[in-house]
BABAMAR-615954 format. One record per residue: residue number from 1; residue in one letter; x, y, z of N, C-alpha, C in turn. Coordinates in pm, 1 decimal. Layout:
BEGIN
ATOM  nr rest      n_x      n_y      n_z     ca_x     ca_y     ca_z      c_x      c_y      c_z
ATOM NUM    A        X        Y        Z        X        Y        Z        X        Y        Z
...
***
This chain:
BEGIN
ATOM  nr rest      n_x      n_y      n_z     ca_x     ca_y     ca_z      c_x      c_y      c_z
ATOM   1    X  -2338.1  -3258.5  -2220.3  -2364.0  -3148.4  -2313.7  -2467.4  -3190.0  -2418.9
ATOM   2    X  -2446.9  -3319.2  -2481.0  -2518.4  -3358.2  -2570.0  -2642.6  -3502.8  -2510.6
ATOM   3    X  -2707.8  -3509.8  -2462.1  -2785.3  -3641.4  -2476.5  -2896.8  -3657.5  -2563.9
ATOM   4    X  -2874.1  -3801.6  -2596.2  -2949.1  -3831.6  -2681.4  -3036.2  -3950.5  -2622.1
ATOM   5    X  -3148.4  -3993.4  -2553.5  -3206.2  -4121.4  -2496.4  -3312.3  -4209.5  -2581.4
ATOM   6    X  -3298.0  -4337.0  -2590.0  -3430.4  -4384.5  -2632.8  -3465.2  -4325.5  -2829.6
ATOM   7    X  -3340.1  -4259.3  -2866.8  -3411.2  -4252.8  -2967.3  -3465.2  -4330.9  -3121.7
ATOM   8    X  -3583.5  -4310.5  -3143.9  -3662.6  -4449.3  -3250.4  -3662.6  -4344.5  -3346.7
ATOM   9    X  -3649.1  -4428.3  -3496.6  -3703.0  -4327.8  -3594.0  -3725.6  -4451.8  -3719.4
ATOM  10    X  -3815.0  -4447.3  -3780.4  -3849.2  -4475.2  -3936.1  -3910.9  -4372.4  -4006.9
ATOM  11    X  -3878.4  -4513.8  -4123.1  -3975.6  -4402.1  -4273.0  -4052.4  -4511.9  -4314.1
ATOM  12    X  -4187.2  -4467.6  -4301.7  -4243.1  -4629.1  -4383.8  -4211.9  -4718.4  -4266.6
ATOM  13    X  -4216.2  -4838.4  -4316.9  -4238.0  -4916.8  -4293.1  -4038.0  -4985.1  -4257.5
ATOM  14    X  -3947.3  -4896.9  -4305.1  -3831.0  -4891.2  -4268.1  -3782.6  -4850.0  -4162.4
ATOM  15    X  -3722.3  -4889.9  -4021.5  -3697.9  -4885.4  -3891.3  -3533.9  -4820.9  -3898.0
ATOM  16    X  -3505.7  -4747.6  -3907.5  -3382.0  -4651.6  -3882.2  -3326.8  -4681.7  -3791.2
ATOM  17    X  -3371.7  -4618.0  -3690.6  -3308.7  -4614.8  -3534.5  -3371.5  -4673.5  -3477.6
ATOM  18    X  -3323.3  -4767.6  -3349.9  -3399.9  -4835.0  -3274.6  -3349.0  -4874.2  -3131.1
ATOM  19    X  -3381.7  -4715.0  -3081.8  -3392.3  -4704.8  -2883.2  -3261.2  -4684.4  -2932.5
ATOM  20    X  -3172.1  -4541.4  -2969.9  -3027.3  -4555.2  -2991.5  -3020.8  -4426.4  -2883.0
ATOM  21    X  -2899.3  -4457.7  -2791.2  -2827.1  -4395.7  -2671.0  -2753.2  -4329.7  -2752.3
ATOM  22    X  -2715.8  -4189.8  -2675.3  -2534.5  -4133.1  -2716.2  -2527.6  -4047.2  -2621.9
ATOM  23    X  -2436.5  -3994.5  -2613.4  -2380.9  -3920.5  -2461.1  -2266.1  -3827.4  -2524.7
ATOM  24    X  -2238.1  -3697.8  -2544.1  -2127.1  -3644.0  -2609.6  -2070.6  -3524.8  -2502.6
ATOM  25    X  -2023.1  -3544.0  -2401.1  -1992.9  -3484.7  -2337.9  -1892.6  -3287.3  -2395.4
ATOM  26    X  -1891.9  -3168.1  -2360.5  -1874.6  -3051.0  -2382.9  -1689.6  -3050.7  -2445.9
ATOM  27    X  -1692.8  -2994.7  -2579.5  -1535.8  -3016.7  -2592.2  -1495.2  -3130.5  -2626.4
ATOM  28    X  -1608.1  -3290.9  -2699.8  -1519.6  -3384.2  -2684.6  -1558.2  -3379.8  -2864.5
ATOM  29    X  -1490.6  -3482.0  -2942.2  -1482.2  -3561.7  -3073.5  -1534.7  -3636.0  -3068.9
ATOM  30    X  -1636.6  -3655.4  -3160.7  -1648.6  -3861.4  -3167.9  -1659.5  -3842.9  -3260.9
ATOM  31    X  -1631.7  -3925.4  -3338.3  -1656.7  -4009.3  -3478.4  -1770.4  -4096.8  -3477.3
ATOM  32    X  -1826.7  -4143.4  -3608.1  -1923.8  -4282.1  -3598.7  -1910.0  -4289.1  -3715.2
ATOM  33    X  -1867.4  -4448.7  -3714.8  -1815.1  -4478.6  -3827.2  -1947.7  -4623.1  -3877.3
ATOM  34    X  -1970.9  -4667.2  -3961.6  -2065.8  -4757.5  -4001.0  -2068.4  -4808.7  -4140.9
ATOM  35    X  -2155.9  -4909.6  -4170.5  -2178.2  -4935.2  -4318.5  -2283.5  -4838.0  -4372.6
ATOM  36    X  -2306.7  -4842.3  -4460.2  -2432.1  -4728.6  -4551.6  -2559.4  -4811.9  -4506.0
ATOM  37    X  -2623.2  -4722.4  -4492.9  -2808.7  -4757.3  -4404.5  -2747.8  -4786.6  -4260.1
ATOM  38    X  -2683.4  -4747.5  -4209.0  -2629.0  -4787.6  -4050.1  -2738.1  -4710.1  -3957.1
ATOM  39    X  -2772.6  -4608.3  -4014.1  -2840.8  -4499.9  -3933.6  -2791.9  -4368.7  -3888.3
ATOM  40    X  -2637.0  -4370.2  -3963.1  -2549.6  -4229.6  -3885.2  -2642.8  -4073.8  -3966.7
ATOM  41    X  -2648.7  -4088.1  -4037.7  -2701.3  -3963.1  -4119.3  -2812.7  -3938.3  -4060.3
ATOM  42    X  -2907.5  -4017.1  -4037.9  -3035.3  -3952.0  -3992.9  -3033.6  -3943.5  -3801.0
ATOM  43    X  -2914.1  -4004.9  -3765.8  -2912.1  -4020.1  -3634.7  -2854.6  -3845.2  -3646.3
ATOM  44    X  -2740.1  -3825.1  -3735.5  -2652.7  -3689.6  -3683.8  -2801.2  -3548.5  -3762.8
ATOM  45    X  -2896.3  -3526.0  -3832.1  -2990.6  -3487.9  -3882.0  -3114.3  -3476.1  -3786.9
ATOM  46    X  -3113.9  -3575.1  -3667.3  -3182.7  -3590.2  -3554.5  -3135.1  -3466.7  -3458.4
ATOM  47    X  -2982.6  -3522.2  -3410.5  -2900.7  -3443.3  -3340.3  -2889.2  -3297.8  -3372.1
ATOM  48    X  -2910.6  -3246.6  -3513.0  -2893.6  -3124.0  -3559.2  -3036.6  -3063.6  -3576.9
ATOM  49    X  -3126.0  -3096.1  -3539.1  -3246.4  -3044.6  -3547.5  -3327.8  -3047.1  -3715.8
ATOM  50    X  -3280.1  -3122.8  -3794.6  -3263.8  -3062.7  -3920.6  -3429.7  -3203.4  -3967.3
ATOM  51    X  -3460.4  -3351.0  -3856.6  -3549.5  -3387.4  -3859.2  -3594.2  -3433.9  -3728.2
ATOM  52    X  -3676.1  -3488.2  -3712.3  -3750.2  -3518.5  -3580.4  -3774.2  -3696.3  -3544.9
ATOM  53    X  -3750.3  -3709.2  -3465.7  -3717.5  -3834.2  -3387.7  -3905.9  -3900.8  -3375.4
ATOM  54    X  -3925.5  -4007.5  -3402.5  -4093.9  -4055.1  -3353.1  -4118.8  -4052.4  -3224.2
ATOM  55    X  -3990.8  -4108.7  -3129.4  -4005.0  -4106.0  -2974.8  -3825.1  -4095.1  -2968.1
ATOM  56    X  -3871.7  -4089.7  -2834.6  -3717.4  -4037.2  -2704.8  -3677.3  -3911.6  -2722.8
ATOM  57    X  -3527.7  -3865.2  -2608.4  -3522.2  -3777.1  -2591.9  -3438.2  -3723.2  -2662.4
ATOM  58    X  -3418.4  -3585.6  -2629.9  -3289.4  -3477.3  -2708.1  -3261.8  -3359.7  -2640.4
ATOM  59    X  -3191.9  -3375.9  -2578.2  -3116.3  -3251.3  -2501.7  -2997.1  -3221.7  -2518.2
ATOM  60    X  -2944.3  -3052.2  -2571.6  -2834.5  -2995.7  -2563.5  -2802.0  -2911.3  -2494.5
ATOM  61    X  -2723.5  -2882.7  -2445.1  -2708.2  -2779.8  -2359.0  -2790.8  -2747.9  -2239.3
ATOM  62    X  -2815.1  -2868.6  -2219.7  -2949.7  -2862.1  -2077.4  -3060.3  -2837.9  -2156.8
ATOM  63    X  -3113.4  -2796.2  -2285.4  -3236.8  -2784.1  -2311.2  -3276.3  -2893.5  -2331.0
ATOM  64    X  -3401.5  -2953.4  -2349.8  -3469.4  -3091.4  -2407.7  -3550.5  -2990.8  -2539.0
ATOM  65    X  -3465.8  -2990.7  -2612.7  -3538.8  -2993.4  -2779.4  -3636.7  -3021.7  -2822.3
ATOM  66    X  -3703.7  -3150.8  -2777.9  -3827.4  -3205.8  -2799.9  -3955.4  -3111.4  -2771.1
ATOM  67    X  -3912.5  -3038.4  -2637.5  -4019.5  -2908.4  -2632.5  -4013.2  -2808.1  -2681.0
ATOM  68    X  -3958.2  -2753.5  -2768.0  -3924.8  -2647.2  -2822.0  -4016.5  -2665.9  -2980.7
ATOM  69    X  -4076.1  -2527.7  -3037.4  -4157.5  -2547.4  -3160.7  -4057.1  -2513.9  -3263.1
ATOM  70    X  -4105.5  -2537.7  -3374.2  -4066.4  -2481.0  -3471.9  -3948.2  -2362.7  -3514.5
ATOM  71    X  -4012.7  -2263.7  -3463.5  -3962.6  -2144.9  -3493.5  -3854.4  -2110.1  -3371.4
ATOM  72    X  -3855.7  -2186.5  -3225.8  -3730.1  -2194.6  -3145.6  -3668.3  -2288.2  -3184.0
ATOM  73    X  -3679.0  -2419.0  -3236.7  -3584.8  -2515.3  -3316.4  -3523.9  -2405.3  -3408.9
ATOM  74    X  -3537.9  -2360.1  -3518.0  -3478.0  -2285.6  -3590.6  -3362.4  -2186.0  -3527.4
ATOM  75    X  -3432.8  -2105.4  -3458.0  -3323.4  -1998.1  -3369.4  -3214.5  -2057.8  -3335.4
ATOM  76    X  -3265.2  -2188.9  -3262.0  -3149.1  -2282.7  -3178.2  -3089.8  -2333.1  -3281.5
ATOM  77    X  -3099.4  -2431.7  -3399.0  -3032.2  -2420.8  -3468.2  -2923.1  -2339.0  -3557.0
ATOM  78    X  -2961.2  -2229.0  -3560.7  -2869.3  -2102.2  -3624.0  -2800.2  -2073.5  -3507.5
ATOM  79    X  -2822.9  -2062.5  -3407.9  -2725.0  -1987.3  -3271.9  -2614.7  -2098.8  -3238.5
ATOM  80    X  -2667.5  -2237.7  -3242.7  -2584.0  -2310.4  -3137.0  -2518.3  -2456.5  -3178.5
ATOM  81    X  -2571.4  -2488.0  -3333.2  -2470.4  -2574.4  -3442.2  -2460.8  -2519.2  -3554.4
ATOM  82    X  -2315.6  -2590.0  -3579.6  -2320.1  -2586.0  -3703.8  -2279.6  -2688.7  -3793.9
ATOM  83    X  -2289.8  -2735.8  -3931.0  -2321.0  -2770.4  -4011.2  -2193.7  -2806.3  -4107.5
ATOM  84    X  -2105.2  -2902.3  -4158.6  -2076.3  -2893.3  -4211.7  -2124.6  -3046.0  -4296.7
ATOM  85    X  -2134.5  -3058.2  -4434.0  -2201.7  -3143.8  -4495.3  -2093.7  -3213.9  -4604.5
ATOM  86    X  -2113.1  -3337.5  -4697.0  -2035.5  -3319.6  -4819.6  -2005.9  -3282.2  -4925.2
ATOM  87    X  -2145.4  -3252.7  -4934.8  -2088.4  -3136.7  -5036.6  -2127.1  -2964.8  -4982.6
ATOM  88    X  -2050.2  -2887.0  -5004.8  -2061.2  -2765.6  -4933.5  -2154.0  -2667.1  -4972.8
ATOM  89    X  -2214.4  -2682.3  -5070.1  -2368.4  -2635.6  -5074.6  -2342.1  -2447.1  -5093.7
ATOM  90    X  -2257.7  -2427.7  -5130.1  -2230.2  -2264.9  -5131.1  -2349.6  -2214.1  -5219.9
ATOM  91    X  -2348.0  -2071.9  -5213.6  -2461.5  -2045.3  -5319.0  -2382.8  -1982.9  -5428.2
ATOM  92    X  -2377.6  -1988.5  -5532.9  -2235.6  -1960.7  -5659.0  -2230.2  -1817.8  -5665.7
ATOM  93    X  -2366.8  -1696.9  -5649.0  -2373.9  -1604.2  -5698.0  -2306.2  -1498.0  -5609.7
ATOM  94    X  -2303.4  -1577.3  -5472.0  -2210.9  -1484.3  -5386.8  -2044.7  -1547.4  -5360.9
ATOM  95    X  -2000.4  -1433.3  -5312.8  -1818.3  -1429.5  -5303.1  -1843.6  -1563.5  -5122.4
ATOM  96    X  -1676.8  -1580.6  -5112.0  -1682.5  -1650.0  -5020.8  -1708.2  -1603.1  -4871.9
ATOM  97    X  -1685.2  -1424.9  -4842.0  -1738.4  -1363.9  -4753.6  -1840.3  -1371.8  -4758.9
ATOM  98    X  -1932.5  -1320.8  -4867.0  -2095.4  -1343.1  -4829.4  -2192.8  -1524.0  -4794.4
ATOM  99    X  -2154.7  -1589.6  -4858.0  -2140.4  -1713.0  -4813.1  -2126.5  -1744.3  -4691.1
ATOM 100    X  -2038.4  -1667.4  -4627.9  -2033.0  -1735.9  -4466.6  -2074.2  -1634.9  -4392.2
ATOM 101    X  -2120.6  -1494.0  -4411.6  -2188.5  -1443.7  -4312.4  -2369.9  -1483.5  -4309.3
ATOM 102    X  -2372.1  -1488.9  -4397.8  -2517.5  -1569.0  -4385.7  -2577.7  -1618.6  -4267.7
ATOM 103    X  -2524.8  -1732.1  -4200.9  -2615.1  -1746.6  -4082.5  -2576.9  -1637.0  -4015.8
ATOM 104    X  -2502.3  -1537.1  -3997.1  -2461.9  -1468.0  -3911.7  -2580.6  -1333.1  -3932.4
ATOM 105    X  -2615.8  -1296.4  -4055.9  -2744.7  -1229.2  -4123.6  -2851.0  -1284.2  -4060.8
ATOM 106    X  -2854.6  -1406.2  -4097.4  -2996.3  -1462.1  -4020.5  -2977.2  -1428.4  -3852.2
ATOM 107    X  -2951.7  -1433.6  -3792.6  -2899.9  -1449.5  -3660.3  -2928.0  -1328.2  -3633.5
ATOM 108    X  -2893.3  -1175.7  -3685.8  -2950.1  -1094.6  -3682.5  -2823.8  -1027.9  -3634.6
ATOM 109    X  -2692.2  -1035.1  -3660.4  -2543.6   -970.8  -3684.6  -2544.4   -857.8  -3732.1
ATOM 110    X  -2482.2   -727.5  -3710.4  -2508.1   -641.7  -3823.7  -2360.9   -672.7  -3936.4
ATOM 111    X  -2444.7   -611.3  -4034.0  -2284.2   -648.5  -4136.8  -2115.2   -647.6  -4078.4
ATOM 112    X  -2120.9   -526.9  -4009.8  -1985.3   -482.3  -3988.5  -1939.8   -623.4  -3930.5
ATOM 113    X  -1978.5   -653.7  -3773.7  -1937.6   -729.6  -3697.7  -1945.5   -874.4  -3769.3
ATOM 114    X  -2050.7   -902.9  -3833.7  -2053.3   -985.5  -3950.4  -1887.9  -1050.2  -4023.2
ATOM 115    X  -1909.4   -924.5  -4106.6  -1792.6   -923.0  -4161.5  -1677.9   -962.0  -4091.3
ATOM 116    X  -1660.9   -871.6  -3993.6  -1523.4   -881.6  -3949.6  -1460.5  -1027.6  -3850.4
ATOM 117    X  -1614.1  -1119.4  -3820.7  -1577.9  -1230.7  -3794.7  -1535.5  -1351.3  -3899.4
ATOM 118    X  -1646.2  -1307.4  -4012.8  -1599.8  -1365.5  -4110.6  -1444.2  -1377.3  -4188.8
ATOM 119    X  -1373.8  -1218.7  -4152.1  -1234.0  -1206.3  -4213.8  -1143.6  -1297.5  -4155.4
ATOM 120    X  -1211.1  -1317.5  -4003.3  -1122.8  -1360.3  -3915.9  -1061.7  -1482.7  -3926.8
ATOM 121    X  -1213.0  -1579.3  -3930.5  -1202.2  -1725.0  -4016.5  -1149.0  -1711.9  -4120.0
ATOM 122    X  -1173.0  -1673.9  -4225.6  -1106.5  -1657.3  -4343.6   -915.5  -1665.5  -4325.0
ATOM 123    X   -869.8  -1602.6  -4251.2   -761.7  -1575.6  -4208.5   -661.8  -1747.0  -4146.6
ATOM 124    X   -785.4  -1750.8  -4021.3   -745.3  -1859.3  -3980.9   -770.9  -2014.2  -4072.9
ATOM 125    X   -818.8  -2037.8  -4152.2   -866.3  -2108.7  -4288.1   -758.8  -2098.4  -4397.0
ATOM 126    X   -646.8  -1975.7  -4390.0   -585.7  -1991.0  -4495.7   -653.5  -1940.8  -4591.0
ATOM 127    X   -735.0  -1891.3  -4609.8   -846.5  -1835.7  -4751.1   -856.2  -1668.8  -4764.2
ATOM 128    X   -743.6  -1601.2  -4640.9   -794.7  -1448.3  -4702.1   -785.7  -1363.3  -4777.5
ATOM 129    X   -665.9  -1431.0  -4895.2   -654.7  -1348.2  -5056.1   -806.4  -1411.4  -5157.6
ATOM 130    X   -901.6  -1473.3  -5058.4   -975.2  -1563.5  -5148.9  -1154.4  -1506.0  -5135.0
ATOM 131    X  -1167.8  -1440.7  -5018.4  -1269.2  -1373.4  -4980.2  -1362.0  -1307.2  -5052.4
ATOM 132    X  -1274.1  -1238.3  -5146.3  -1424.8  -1180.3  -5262.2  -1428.6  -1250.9  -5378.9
ATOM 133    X  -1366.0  -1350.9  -5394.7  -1379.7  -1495.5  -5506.8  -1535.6  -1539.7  -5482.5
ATOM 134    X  -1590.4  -1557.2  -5566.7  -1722.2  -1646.4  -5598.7  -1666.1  -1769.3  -5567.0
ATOM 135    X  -1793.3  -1867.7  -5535.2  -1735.1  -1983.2  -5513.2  -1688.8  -2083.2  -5641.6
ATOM 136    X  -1770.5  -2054.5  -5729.6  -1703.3  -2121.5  -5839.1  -1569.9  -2146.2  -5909.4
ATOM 137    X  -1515.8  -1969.4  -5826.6  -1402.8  -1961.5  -5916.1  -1250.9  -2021.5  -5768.0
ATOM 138    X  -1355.4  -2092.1  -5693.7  -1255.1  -2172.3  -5570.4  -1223.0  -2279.7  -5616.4
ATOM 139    X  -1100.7  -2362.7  -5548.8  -1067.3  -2523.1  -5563.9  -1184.6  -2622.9  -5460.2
ATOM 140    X  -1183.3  -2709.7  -5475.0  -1273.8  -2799.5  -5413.6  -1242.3  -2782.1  -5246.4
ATOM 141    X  -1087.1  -2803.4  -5199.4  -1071.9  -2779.1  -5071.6  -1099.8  -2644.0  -5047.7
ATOM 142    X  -1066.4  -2516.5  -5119.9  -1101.5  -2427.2  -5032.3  -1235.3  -2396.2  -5033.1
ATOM 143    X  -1330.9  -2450.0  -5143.6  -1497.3  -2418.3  -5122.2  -1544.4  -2484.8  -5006.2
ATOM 144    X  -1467.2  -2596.6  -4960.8  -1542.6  -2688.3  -4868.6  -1473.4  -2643.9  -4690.8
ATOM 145    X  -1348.7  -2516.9  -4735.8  -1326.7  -2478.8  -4646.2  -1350.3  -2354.4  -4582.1
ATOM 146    X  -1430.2  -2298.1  -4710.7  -1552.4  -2165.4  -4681.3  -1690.2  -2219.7  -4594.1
ATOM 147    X  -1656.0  -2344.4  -4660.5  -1796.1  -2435.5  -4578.3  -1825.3  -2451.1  -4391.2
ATOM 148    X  -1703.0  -2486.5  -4372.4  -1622.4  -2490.3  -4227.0  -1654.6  -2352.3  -4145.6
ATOM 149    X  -1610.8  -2266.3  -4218.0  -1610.0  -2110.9  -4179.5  -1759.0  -2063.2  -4181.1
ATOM 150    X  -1833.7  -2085.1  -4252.7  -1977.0  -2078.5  -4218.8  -2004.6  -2183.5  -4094.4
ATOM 151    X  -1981.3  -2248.1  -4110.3  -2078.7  -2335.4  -4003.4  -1979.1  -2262.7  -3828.4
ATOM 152    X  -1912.2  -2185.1  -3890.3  -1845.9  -2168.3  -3717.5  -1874.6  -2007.0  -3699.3
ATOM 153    X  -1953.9  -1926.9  -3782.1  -1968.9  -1791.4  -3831.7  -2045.2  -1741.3  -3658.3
ATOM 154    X  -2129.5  -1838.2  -3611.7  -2230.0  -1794.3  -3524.1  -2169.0  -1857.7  -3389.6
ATOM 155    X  -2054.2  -1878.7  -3364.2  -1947.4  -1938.3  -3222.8  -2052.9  -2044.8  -3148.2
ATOM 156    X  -2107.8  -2157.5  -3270.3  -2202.7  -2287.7  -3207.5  -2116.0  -2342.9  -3107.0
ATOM 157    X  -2195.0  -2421.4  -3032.4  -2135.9  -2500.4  -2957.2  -2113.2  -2638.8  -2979.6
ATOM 158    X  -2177.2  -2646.6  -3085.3  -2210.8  -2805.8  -3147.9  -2196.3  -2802.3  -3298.6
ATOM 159    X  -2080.4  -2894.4  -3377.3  -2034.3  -2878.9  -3453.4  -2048.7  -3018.7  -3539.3
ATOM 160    X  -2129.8  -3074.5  -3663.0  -2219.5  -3149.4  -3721.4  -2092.8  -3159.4  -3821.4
ATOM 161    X  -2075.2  -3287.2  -3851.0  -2006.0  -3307.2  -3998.8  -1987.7  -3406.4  -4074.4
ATOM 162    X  -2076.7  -3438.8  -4144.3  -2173.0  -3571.6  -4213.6  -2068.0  -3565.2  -4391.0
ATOM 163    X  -1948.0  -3679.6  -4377.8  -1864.8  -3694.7  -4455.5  -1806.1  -3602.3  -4529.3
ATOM 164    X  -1732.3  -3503.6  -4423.0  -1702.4  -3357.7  -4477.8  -1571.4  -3329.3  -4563.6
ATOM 165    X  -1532.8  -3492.7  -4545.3  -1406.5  -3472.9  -4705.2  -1440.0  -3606.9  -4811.5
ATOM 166    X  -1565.7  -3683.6  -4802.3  -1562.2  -3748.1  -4925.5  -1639.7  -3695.5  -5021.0
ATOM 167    X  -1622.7  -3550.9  -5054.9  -1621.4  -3488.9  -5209.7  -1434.8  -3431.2  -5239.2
ATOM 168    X  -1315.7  -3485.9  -5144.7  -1226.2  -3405.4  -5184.5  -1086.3  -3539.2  -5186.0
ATOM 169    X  -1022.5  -3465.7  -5290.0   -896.1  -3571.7  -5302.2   -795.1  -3599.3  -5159.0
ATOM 170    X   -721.8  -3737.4  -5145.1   -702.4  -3757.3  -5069.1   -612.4  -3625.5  -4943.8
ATOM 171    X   -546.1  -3540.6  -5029.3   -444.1  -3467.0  -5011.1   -518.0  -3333.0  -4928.9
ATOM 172    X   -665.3  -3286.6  -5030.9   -713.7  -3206.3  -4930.4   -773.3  -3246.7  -4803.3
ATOM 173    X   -880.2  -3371.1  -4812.9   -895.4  -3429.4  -4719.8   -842.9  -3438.5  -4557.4
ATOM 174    X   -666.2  -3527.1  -4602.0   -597.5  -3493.2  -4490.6   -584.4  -3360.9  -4434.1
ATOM 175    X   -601.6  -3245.2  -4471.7   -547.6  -3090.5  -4437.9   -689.6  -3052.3  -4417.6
ATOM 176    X   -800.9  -3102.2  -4439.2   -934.7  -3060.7  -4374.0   -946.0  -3129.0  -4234.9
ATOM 177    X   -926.0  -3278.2  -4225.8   -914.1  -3342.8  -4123.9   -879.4  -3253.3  -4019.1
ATOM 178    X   -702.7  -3253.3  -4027.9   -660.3  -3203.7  -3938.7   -643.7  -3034.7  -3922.2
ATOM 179    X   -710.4  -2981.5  -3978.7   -811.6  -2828.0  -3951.3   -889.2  -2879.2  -3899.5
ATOM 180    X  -1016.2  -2932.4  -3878.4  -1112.6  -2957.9  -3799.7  -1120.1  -2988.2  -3633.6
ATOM 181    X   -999.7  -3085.5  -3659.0   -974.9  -3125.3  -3514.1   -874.1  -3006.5  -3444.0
ATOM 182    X   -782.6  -2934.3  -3507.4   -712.8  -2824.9  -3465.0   -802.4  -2727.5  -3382.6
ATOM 183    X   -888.6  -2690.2  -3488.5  -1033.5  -2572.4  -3444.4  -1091.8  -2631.0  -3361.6
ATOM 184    X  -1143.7  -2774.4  -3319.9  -1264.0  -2810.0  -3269.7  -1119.6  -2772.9  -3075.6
ATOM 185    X  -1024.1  -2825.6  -3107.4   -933.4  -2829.4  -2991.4   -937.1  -2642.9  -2919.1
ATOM 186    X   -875.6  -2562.0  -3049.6   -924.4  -2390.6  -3017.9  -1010.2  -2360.2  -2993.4
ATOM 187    X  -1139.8  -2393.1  -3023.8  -1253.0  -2327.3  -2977.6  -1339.6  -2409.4  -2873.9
ATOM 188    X  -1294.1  -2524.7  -2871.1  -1400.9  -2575.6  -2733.8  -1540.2  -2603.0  -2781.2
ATOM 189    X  -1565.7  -2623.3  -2907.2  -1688.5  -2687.5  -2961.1  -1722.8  -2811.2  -3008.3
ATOM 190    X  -1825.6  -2884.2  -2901.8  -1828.3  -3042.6  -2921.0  -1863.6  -3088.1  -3072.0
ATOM 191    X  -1829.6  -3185.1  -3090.6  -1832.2  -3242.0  -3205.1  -1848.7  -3353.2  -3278.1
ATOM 192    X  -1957.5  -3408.2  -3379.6  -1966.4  -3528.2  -3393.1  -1961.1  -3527.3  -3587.8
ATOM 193    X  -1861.8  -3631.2  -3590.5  -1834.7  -3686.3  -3726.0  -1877.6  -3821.0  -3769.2
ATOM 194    X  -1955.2  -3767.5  -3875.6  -1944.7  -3900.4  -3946.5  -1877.2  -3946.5  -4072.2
ATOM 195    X  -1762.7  -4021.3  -4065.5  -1697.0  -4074.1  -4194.8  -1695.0  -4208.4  -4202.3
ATOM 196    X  -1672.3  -4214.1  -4314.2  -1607.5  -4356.9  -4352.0  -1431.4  -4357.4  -4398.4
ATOM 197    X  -1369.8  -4243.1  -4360.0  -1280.9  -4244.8  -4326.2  -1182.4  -4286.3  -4256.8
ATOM 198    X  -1119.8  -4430.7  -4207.3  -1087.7  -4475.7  -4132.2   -983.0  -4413.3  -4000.4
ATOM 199    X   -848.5  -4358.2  -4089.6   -823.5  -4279.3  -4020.1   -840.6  -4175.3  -3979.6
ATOM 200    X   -924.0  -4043.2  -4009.7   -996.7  -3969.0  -3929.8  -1056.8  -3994.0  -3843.8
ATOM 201    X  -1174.1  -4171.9  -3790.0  -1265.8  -4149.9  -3712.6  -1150.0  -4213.7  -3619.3
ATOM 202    X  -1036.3  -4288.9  -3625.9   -910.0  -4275.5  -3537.4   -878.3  -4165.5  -3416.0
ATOM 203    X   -877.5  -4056.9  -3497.9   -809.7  -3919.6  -3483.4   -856.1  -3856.4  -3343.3
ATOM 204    X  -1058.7  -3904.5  -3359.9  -1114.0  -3889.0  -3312.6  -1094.0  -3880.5  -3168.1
ATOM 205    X  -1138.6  -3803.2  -3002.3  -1169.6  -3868.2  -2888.9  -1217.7  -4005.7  -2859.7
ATOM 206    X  -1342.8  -4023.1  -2949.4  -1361.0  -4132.5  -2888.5  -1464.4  -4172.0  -3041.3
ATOM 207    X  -1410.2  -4322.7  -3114.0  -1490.0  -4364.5  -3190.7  -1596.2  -4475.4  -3161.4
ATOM 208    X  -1703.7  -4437.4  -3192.3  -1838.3  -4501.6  -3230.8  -1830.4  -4589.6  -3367.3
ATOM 209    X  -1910.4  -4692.2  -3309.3  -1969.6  -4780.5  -3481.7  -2097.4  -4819.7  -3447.1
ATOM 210    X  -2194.7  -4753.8  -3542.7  -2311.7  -4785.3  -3580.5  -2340.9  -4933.8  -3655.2
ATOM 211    X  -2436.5  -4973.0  -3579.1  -2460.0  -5099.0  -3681.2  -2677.2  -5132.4  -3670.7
ATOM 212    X  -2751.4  -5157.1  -3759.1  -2881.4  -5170.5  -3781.6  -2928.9  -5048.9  -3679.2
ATOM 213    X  -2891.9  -4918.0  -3690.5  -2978.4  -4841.1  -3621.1  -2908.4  -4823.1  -3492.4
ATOM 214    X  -2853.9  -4933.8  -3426.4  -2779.9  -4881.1  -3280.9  -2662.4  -4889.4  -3253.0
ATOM 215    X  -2561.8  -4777.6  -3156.8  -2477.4  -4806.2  -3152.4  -2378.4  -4900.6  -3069.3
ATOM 216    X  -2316.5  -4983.3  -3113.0  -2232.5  -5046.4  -3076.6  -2133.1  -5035.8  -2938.8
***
C-alpha cells in the first residue's frame, strides 16, 4: 500500500535520510520510534506529500507520487491522508464543526454531506455536545480530538501522526492512544506514528526505530 525505496534527503549540507526503505502494507500500524534528528519527521512529511525527497521512490496506493505535479500532489493529499500533528493547529475563529469540515470544503463536499459526516465523527469522538464550541473554548484533549476528526473528514486511506499526544497530559494521551488505534482497526486506514511514546509505539502492529536517517 505504502512504498517507500531508496529514499535520500538533506538540507544544506545536513544529510537527513540516507537510501531509507519502508514498506507499510494496507490496514497495518507502525510506529517509529527514534532519538530527535533521527529523521522520523521529515521521513513521515516525505510520506505525506507535505516535502519532497532529492532522490528515490514514493508510491501509495499503486501511484508513484514522484510523477505527479503540484496541483495533483495537493488533490492527492486532501483525498487520500490525513494529518494529525502535535499541536492541532485549529483555526480559533471557527466552532469545532467548521474546523473539521474544511478539508472536506476543499475537496469540494457540499455543506450538507459535509456536515453530516462531520456530526458523525463528532459523535464517535465523544465531542457532540461540543460541535458549535470554538476551539478555544475546548480542553486540550478534546481540541486535539477535533484534530483526529479532521484528518479522517475525507475517508483517507493513509493516516499521518507526528507526536499526536506530546502536547497532552498523561491521562488524555492514554484515551487518544487508544482512540486512534480503535478507529485505525474500524476503518481500515493504514497508518504511521511517530512517538516517543514508549508504550504507544508498543501498541503498535509493528514497531520501527530510526537511527542517523535509516531505519533499523
Amino acid at each position: 500500500m505504502i512504498a517507500v525505496k531508496d529514499i535520500y534527503k538533506s538540507y544544506g549540507d545536513l544529510e537527513v535520510l540516507k537510501g531509507l526503505n519502508l514498506s507499510v502494507d494496507s490496514g497495518e500500524t507502525v510506529s517509529i520510534v527514534g532519538a530527535s534528528g533521527a529523521g522520523k519527521t521529515t521521513l513521515l512529511q516525505i510520506i505525506g506529500t507535505l516535502d519532497k525527497a532529492d532522490a528515490g521512490q514514493l508510491s501509495i496506493n499503486g501511484i508513484d507520487l514522484t510523477q505527479l505535479d503540484d496541483k495533483q500532489l495537493s488533490q492527492f493529499r486532501n483525498e487520500s491522508i490525513g494529518f494529525i500533528f502535535q499541536f492541532h493547529n485549529l483555526l480559533s475563529e471557527f466552532t469545532a464543526l467548521e474546523n473539521i469540515c474544511l478539508p472536506a470544503f476543499i475537496k469540494g463536499t457540499n455543506r450538507k454531506d459535509a456536515e453530516k459526516h462531520a456530526q458523525e465523527l463528532l459523535t464517535i469522538l465523544n465531542l457532540k455536545d461540543r460541535a458549535h464550541h470554538k476551539s478555544n473554548a475546548l480542553s486540550g484533549g478534546e481540541q486535539q480530538r477535533v484534530a483526529v476528526a479532521r484528518a479522517l473528514i475525507n475517508n483517507p486511506s493513509l493516516l499521518l501522526a507526528d507526536e499526536p499526544s506530546g502536547n497532552l497530559d498523561s491521562k488524555n494521551a492514554d484515551e487518544l492512544h487508544q482512540l486512534l488505534l480503535n478507529l485505525n482497526k474500524e476503518m481500515g486506514q493504514s497508518c504511521i506514528i511517530v512517538t516517543h511514546n514508549t508504550s504507544f509505539a508498543d501498541m503498535a502492529d509493528r514497531k520501527l526505530t530510526m537511527v542517523d536517517g535509516m531505519i533499523l
